[in-house]
C-alpha positions as CSV (number, residue, x, y, z in Angstrom):
1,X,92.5,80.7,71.3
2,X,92.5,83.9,69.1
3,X,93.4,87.0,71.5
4,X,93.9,84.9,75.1
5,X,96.1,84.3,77.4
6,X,97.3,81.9,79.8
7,X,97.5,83.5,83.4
8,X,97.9,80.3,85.7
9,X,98.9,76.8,84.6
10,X,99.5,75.3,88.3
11,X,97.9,72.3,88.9
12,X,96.1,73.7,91.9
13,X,92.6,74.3,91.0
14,X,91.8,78.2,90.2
15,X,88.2,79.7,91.5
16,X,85.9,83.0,91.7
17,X,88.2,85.1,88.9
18,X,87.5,88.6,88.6
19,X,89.1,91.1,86.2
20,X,89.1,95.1,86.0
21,X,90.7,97.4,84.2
22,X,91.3,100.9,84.6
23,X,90.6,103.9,82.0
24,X,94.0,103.5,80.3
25,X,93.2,99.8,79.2
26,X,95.6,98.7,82.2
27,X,94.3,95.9,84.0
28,X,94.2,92.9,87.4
29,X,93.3,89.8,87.1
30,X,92.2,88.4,90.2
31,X,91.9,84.8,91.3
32,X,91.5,82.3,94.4
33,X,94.0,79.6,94.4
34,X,93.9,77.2,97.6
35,X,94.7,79.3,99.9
36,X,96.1,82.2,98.0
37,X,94.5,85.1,96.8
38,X,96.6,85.6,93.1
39,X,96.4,88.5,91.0
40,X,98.4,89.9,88.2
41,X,98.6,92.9,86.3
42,X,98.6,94.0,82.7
43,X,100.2,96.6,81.0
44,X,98.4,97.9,78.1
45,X,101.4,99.6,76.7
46,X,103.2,96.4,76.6
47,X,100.3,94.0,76.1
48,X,101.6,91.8,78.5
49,X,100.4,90.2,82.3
50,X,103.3,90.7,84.8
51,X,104.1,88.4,87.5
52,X,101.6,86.4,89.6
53,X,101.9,88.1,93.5
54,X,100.0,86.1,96.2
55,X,98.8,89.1,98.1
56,X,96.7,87.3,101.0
57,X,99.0,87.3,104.2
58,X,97.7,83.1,105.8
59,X,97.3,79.6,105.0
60,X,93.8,78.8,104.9
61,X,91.5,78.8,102.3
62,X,90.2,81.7,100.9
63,X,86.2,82.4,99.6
64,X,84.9,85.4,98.1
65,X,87.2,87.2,96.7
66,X,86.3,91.0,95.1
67,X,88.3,93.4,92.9
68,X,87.8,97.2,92.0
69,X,90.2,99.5,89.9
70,X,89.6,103.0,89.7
71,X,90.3,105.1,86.6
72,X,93.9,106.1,87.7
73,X,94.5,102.9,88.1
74,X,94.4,102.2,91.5
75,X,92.8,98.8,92.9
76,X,91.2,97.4,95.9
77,X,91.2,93.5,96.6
78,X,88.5,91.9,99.5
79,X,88.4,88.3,100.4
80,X,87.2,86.4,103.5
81,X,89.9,83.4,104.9
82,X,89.8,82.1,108.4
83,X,91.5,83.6,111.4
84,X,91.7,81.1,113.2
85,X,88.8,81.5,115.1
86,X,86.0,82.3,112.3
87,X,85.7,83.2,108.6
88,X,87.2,87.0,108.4
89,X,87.1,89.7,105.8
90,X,90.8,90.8,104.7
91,X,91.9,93.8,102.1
92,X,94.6,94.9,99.9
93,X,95.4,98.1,98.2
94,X,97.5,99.0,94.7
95,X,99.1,102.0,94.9
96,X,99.1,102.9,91.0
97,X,102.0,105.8,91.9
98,X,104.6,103.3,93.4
99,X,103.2,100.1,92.0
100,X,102.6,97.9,95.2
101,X,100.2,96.1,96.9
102,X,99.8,97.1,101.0
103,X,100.1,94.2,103.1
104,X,96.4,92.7,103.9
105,X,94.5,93.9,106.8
106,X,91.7,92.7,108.6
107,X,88.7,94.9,108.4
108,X,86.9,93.2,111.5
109,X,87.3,91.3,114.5
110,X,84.0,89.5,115.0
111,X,83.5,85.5,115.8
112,X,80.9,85.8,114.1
113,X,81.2,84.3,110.4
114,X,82.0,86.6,107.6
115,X,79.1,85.4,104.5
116,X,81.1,83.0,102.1
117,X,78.5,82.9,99.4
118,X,78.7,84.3,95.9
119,X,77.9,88.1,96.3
120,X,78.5,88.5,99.8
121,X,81.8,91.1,99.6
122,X,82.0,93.9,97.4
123,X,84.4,96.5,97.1
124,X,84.5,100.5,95.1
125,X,87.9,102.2,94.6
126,X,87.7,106.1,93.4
127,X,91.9,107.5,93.8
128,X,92.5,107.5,98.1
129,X,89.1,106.4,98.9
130,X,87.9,102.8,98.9
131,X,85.1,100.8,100.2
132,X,84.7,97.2,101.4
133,X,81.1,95.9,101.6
134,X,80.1,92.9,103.2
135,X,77.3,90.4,105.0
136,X,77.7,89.3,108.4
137,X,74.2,88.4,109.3
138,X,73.6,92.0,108.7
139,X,75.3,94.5,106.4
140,X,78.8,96.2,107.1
141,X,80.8,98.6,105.5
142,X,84.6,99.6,105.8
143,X,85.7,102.9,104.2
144,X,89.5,103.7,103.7
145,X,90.7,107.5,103.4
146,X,93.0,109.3,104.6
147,X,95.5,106.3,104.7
148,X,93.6,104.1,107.1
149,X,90.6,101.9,107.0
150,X,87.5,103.0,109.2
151,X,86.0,100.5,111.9
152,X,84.1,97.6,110.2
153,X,83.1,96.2,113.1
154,X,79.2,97.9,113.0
155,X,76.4,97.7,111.0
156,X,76.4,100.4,108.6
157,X,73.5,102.3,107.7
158,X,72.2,102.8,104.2
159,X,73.2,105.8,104.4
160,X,77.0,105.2,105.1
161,X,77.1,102.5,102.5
162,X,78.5,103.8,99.4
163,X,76.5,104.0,96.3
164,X,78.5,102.0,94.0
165,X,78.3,99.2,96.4
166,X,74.6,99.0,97.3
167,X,73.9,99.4,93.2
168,X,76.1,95.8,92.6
């Protein structure tokens, strides 16, 4: 194919892709594999796709995932994957400065079931703030700033719920 590329040629079965790219041209690729969450980036300036990372932190299969880059560059990665006990929302930042992904935290402690259908996490990035939005029954959001993520673990009102997430 004219102006493709090949990002994953395992013969584990790829799902739910998502790509962004940030105002540069620089880019993630984004991708549930079995029970890792896969992304690589690409470099405009060298017009290639580094390394796959798996950036999910368990072994169980992993649903939803959602990706958000923000003009500098910087990206925020949701999924949902069991805890053990239920179906749990989990998050990753890339820190465009130092070029890492932050190991992935869980952004509730509920038994109840985190939603699994298509739609039902969405994430917003703008530089040190980001936003994790998903359904539990009910709405919730988790805000990070100030180098921590904010308690997910209520319902947020529509007024806490950042734009860019209630206009997806």
């Amino acid at each position: 194919m004219v102006g493709s590329s090949l990002l994953e040629s395992d013969a584990t079965s790829t799902s739910q892709q998502r790509i962004a790219y940030d105002a540069n041209g620089n880019g993630f690729a984004l991708w549930a594999e079995g029970s890792d969450v896969i992304v690589r980036r690409y470099d405009r300036s060298t017009d290639s796709w580094g390394t796959a990372t798996v950036i999910d932190g368990l072994g169980t299969t992993v649903s939803s995932p959602d990706l958000a880059v923000d003009a500098q560059g910087n990206a925020v990665a949701a999924w949902v994957q069991s805890d053990g006990t239920a179906q749990s929302l989990y998050a990753s930042r890339y820190d465009a400065a130092t070029h890492t992904w932050s190991a992935p935290q869980s952004l509730e402690s509920s038994s109840t079931a985190v939603g699994t259908t298509a739609g039902s996490v969405s994430v917003a990035i703008n530089g040190s703030v980001a936003a994790v939005g998903w359904s539990q029954n009910v709405l919730y959001a988790a805000i990070y700033t100030g180098g921590a993520w904010a308690d997910g673990n209520r319902s947020a009102r529509r007024a806490e719920v950042p734009r860019c997430l209630r206009l997806r």
